[in-house]
N, C-alpha and C positions, 0 to 999 in steps of 0.2 A: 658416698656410700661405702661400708667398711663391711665385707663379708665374715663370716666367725665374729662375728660383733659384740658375740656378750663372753667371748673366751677372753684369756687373758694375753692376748696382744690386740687382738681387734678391738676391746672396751678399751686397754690402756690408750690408743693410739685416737680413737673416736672421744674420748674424755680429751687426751692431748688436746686437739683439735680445735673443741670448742673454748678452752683454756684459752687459746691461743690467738682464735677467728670468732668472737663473739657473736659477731655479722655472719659464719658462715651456718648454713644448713647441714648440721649432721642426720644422717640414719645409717642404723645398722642392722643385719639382717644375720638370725642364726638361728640355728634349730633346736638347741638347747639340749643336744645331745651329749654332752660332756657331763660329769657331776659338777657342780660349781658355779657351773656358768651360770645359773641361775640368779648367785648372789650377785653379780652384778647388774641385775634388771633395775633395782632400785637405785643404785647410785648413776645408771644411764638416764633414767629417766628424772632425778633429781637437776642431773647437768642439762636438762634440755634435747636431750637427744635424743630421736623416735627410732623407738624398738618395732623390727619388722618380723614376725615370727615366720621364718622361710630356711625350707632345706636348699644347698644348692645342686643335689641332685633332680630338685623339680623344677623346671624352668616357671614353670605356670606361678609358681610363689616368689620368686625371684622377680617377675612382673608387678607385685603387688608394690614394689619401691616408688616405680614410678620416675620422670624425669632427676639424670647426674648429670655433674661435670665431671668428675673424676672418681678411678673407683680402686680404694686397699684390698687387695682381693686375700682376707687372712685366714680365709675358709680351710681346712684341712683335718683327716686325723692322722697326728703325727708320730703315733707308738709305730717303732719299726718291729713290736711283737706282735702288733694288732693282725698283719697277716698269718704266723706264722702260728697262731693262737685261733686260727680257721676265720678270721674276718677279714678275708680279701677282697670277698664281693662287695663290702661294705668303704674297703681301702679306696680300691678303682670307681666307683660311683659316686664318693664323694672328691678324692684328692683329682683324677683325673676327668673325669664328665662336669665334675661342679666345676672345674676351671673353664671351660670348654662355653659352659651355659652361662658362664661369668663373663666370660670373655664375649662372646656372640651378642648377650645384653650391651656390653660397651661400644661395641662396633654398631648398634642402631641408635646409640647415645650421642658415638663419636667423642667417647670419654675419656679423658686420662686416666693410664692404669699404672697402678703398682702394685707388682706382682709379686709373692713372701715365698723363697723358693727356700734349698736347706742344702746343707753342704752334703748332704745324704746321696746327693745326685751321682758325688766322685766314688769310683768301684772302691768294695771292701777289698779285694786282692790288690789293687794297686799303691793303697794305702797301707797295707798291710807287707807289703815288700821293702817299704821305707828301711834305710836303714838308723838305727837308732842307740843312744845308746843307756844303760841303765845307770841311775844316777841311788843316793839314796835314797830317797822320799819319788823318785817320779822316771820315767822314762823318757829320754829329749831326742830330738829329731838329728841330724848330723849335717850340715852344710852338704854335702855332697851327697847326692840323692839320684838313679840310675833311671830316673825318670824324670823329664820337665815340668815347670811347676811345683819343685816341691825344696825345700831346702830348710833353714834354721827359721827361719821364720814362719813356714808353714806351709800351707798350701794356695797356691795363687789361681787365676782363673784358665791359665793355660795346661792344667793337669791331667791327663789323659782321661778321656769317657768311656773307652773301651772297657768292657765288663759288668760283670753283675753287682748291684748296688742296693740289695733291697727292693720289696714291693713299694715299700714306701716312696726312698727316693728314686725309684724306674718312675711312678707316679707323677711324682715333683718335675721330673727332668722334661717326660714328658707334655707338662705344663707348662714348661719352659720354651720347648718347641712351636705349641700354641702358640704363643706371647710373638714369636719372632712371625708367624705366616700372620697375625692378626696386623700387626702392625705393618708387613708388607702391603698387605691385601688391603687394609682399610684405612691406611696410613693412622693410624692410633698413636700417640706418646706414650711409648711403654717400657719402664723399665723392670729389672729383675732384681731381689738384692736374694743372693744366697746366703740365708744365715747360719751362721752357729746356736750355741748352746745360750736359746737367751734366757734369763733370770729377773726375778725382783717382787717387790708384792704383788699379790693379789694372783699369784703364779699356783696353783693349785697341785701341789709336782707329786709325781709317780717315780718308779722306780725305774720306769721304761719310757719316761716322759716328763722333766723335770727335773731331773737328776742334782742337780746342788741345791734347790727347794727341799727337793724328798730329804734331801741329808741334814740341812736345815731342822726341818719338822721333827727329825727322828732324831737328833740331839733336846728339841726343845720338849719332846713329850715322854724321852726315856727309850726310843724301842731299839734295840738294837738293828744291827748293820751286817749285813754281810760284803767284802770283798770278790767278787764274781770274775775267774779267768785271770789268765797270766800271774800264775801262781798264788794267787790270793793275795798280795801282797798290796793292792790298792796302789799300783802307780804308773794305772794308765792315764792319760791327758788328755782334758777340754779346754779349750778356751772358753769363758762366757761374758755373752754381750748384757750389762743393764737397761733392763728395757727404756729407759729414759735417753740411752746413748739413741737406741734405734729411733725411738719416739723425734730424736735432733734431726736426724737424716731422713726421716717421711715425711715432715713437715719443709725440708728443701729443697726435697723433690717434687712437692704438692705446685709449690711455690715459683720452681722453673723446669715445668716438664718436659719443652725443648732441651734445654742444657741436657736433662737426665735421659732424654727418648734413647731408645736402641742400644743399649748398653747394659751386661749384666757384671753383677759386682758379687765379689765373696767379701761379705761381713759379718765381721767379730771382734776380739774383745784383741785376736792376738796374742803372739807370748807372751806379753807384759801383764795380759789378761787371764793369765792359765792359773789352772790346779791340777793337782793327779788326785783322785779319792783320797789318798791319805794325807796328805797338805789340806787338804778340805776337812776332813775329819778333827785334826789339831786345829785351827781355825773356826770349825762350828763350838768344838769345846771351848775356847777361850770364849767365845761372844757370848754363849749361851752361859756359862758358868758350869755344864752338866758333860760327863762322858758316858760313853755310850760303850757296848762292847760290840765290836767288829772282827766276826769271824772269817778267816776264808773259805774258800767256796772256788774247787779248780776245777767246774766245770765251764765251760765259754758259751756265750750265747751268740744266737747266728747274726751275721751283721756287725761285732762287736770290732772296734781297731784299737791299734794300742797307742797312738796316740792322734791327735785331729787338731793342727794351731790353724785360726786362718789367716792367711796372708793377705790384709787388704792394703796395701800399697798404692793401689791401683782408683781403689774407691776415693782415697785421701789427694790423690793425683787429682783426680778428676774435679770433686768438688768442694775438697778444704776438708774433709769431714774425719773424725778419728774417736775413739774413744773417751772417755773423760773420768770415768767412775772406773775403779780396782776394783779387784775379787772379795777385797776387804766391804768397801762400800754397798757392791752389792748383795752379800751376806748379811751384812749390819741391817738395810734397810727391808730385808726381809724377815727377819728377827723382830726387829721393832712393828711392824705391820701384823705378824703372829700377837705378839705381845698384847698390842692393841686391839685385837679382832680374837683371842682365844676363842670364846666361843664359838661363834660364825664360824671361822675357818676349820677348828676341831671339828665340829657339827658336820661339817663338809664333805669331811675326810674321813670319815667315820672312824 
């Protein structure tokens, strides 16, 4: 069972899936409340895989699934503006009660879970005190960091949780919490994988959600760009994960749920895997052939940090697993999938 099922990690991962386990039973279950999600109903249902129309803030439709073995729980809304834009009630009812009703489902299943947390969880102040240093094109983190957890490579799973982090990832964290009493209490296989900034086709991106898609699209259709915060200068820092790296590591976790039980992991692409907005901006322009004008704009939005790498060291310890696709790659095959789907996807996005 793959919750957020017709978004784009729950479809990509529930397509994975059956790609991959011919023999297995997929369904996926979503409310279709995102714009887009929709276009995916057709190619789920092409792969074989049963669309279950269920919010997961209503237990009663989340029932409608029916007998799992194991459950992607990718249900979420993930704009960290979505609260601050007055839908908070909408945040907490879905991000933290649908984990809650996701989870309580798997414990009468006795199911394996995996659980899609976000690096949103670590406080914006404490990320925000990094010291760092400015480079041309980008701003880079400094080896020596006045908090644990945090150095040239990123940020690892030991980084302090103290502070305020967003509705969003207080949500997330809090689901996190979930995840450890369920699996005490009912003994479940459950693991965590905290993400970064994933990317790739069929990524429907916003500017508040999506953010190297949005830049993508907005080279490949002409609209301009604005720079937002830390002087306008475009060179705060993502790492981002292609969804097919993530799509490697749910299918071996699927596969050895003991190995992966009780354990949560920060996963991403890494600084090998980074851009600052403006390294992205030169790089959509090459792929696409088109430039875009990009204004600054030095007002900051709340939540916002100046740079986010993750450190998975830890995840690659554990079970082999590490990145495989560049910034380049995941760009490219985003590009090409626009390319290929103009209409659809334009259509989409209005």
């Amino acid at each position: 069972m793959v919750t957020g099922g017709a978004g784009f990690v729950g479809s990509s991962v529930a397509l994975d899936l059956v790609r991959r386990h011919p023999d297995w039973e997929v369904v996926v279950a979503d409310s279709l409340f995102r714009r887009g999600s929709e276009l995916n109903l057709p190619r789920l249902k092409e792969a074989g895989v049963e669309f279950v129309h269920a919010d997961v803030r209503h237990p009663e439709d989340l029932a409608r699934v029916g007998d799992f073995t194991a459950l992607v729980e990718c249900s979420a809304e993930p704009s960290v503006m979505a609260a601050v834009q007055g839908e908070g009630d909408f945040v907490v009812n879905t991000n933290l009660m649908g984990a809650y009703h996701c989870l309580d489902l798997a414990a009468r299943q006795q199911a394996q879970v995996i659980f899609l947390s976000t690096s949103r969880v670590y406080p914006v102040a404490g990320l925000e005190q990094l010291r760092t240093t400015e480079q041309d094109t980008r701003f880079v983190l400094d080896d020596d960091q006045p908090v644990p957890g945090a150095g040239a490579e990123g940020i690892s799973e030991d980084f302090p949780l103290r502070g305020a982090r967003t509705l969003y990832g207080a949500t997330k964290l809090a689901g996190e919490l979930f995840c450890e009493e369920y699996a005490e209490t009912f003994g479940l296989p459950i693991v965590v994988n905290r993400c970064g900034v994933i990317a790739g086709p069929w990524q429907m991106g916003k500017v508040d959600q999506g953010v190297f898609t949005h830049w993508l699209l907005s080279h490949y259709t002409g609209r301009d760009l604005r720079y937002i915060g830390y002087g306008g200068t475009g060179k705060q820092v993502r790492d981002l994960l292609h969804i097919d790296d993530l799509l490697d590591l749910i299918d071996d976790q699927l596969l050895r749920p003991q190995h992966w039980a009780g354990h949560t992991f920060n996963v991403g692409g890494g600084r090998a895997g980074s851009l600052s907005l403006a390294e992205t901006t030169a790089l959509c322009a090459e792929i696409t052939g088109r430039s875009v004008s990009v204004t600054p704009a030095g007002e900051s939005r709340p939540g916002d940090v100046r740079v986010y790498l993750t450190d998975a060291r830890a995840v690659r310890a554990h079970g082999g697993w590490a990145p495989q696709r560049t910034p380049r790659d995941v760009l490219t095959d985003i590009f090409t999938w626009v390319s290929e789907n103009e209409r659809l996807v334009l259509g989409a996005l209005g």
